[in-house]
C-alpha positions, 0 to 999 in steps of 0.5 A, a space after each residue: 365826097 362830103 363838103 369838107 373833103 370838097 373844101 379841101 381840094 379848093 384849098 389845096 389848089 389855092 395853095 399849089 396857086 401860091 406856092 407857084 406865084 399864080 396871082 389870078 388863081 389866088 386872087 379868084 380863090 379868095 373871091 370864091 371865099 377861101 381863107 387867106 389864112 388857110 394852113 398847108 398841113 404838109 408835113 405837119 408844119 402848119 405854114 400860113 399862105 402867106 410863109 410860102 408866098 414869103 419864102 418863094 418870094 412871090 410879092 404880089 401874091 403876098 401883097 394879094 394876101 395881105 390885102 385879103 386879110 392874111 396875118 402877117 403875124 401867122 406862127 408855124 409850127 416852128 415859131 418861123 413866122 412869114 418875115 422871118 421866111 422872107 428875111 432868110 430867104 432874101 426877099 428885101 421887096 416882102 420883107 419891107 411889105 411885112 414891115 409896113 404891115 407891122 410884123 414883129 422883128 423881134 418875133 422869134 421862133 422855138 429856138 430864139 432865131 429871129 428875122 435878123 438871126 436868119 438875114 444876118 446868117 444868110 449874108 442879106 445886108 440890105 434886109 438887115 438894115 431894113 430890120 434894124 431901121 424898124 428896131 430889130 434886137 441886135 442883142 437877141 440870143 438864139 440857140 444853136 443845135 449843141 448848146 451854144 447861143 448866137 446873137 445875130 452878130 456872132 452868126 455873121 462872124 460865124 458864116 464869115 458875112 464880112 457885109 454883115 458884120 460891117 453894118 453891125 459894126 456902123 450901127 455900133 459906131 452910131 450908138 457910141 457917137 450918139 452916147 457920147 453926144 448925150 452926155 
């Protein structure tokens, strides 16, 4: 067995140890020096550790990431970045970790979906105050799969997120006053 190959098997336990929210095994991964921000190629996505820690919604496990270096910035092969993981998957605790960490929430994927896109269609109302509080685009323009664009707005009508659709709503109610008051 060559040194890469050796290397692999490692890796490939550390990220079985985050896909199952195994905190010792990544933490002694990581004092063994593996990379916390080695890629699972299955599938060809490139996820970062840190995408599945997000998406399973281990919290401490990202917490151990990030605190070992992980880019809370990372891409997939999609675009989808660890917040936007989080945010679609509903995982508040994460998402508010990420924040802190400075991940983007206007990042985007491919397709122009960004974290409040996919918290918005998903129906997640407190993630989608978390993001707009840190300046989230309520205006961003997504793609659909036939052509038709979605702001994160038009996708919580469209998958009836009447919660959703009313924290929009008070956010425009704000602006306006706040228009108004400055005039």
């Amino acid at each position: 067995m060559t040194q890469f190959e050796s290397q692999q098997l490692v890796e490939s336990d550390l990220i079985k140890a985050v896909d199952d929210g195994d905190v010792a095994s990544v933490e002694r991964g990581l004092l063994q020096g593996l990379d916390a921000n080695c890629r699972d190629n299955f599938q060809n996505n490139h996820m970062s550790l840190l995408h599945s820690a997000a998406g399973f919604g281990h919290l401490a496990v990202a917490k151990v990431l990030l605190d070992n270096g992980a880019d809370p910035h990372a891409r997939d092969r999609f675009g989808y970045t660890p917040l936007i993981f989080a945010a679609a998957y509903g995982h508040l605790e994460i998402t508010k970790v990420l924040l802190a960490k400075r991940a983007d929430p206007n990042a985007k994927n491919i397709q122009g979906w960004t974290s409040l896109h996919r918290a918005a269609a998903r129906g997640h109302r407190k993630i989608v105050m978390a993001l707009l509080e840190l300046g989230a685009d309520v205006h961003a323009i997504a793609n659909g799969h036939n052509g038709e664009t979605f702001t994160p707005l038009s996708i919580a009508r469209f998958h009836r997120r009447q919660e959703v659709i009313a924290v929009f709503t008070e956010e425009e109610r704000k602006k306006e006053l706040f228009d108004q008051g400055s005039r």
